[in-house]
Each structure stands twice: as structure tokens, then as C-alpha cells.
N, C-alpha and C positions, 0 to 999 in steps of 0.2 A: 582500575578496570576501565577497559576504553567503551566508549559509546560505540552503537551501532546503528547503522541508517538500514531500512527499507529503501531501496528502490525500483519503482513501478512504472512501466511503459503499458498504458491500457488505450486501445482500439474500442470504443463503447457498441454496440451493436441494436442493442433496446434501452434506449434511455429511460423507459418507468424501472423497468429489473433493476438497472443497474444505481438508478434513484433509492431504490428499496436497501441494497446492499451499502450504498455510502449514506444511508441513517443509521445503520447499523454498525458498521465498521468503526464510526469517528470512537463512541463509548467503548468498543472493544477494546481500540487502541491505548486510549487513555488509560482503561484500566491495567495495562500493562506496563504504563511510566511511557507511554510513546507521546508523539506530540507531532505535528506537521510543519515540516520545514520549507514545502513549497507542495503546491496542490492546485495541479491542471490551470499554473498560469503561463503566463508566455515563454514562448521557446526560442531557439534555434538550432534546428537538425542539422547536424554536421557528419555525420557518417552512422551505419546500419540505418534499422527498417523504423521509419519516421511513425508514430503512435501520439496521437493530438491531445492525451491527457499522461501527464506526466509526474508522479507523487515521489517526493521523501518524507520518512517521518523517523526521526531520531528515538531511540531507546536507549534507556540507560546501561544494558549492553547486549551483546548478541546472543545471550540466553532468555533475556524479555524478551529477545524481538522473535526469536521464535517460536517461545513458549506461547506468547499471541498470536502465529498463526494457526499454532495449533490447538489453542483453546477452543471451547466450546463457543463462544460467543462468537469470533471470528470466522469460526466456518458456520455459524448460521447465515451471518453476512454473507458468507460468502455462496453460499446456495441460491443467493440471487445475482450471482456476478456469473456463474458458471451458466454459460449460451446466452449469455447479455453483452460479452464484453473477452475481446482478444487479447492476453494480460502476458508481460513475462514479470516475475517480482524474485528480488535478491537480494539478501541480506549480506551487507558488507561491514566489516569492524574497519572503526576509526582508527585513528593512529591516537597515542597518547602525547 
């Protein structure tokens, strides 16, 4: 079964809110087999709309990675991210 990536393009807007939301998010993740494979470090934008924090996080495959967005833990995170923070996020499956 292939792994699957989160990927996250977030515009922060209230950095405490959205403070709040990534203590809470990292534990959600994990408890879903995810893990951080890069996490709002340095970029270079090369085409669409440029967003200064930028996250992958691998799952062991694309039904973890959605079953943790839509677990309960993660959308408590996420009630602090929602009017903190301009997000697009997509789960994409790896190739094997």
C-alpha cells in the first residue's frame, strides 16, 4: 500500500490562534502514523499563490491521512486554525 503526503500551503493571519492549533495538530498527526517531512522551512515559490508556511507530513497511507483530518482530535486543532490562518491542504498518494 503506498504512503500518503499532506500538503499544506497556510497564510497565518493570528499567530496565538494558530499557535494553539499547531500544539494540537502535531499529537493528532502522530496518532494517526503521520509524521513531518518538512514544516514551514525555507522555500522557493515558483508558480501559484506564494503562502510563507508550507507543511508535508507522510502517512502510512491515504486512508490515515484522512481518517486524521477527520478525526475528532484534528478538527479540535483545527477550530483554532479556522480565521487564524488562509490554508489550502491535499492529500496526495505516493507512488509505490
Amino acid at each position: 500500500m503506498p504512503k500518503a503526503y499532506w500538503i499544506a500551503h497556510v497564510h497565518v493571519t493570528d499567530e496565538e490562534a494558530y499557535g494553539r492549533y499547531a500544539k494540537l495538530a502535531g499529537p493528532a498527526i502522530a496518532k494517526h502514523g503521520g509524521k513531518f517531512l518538512a514544516r514551514a522551512g525555507r522555500y522557493v515559490q515558483l508558480e501559484g499563490k506564494d503562502r510563507a508556511r508550507n507543511v508535508v507530513a507522510e502517512f502510512p497511507s491515504l486512508e490515515d491521512a484522512e481518517a486524521c483530518y477527520h478525526g475528532p482530535d484534528y478538527q479540535e486543532a483545527m477550530s483554532h486554525a479556522k480565521g487564524a490562518s488562509e490554508r489550502d491542504l491535499l492529500i496526495v498518494e505516493g507512488v509505490e
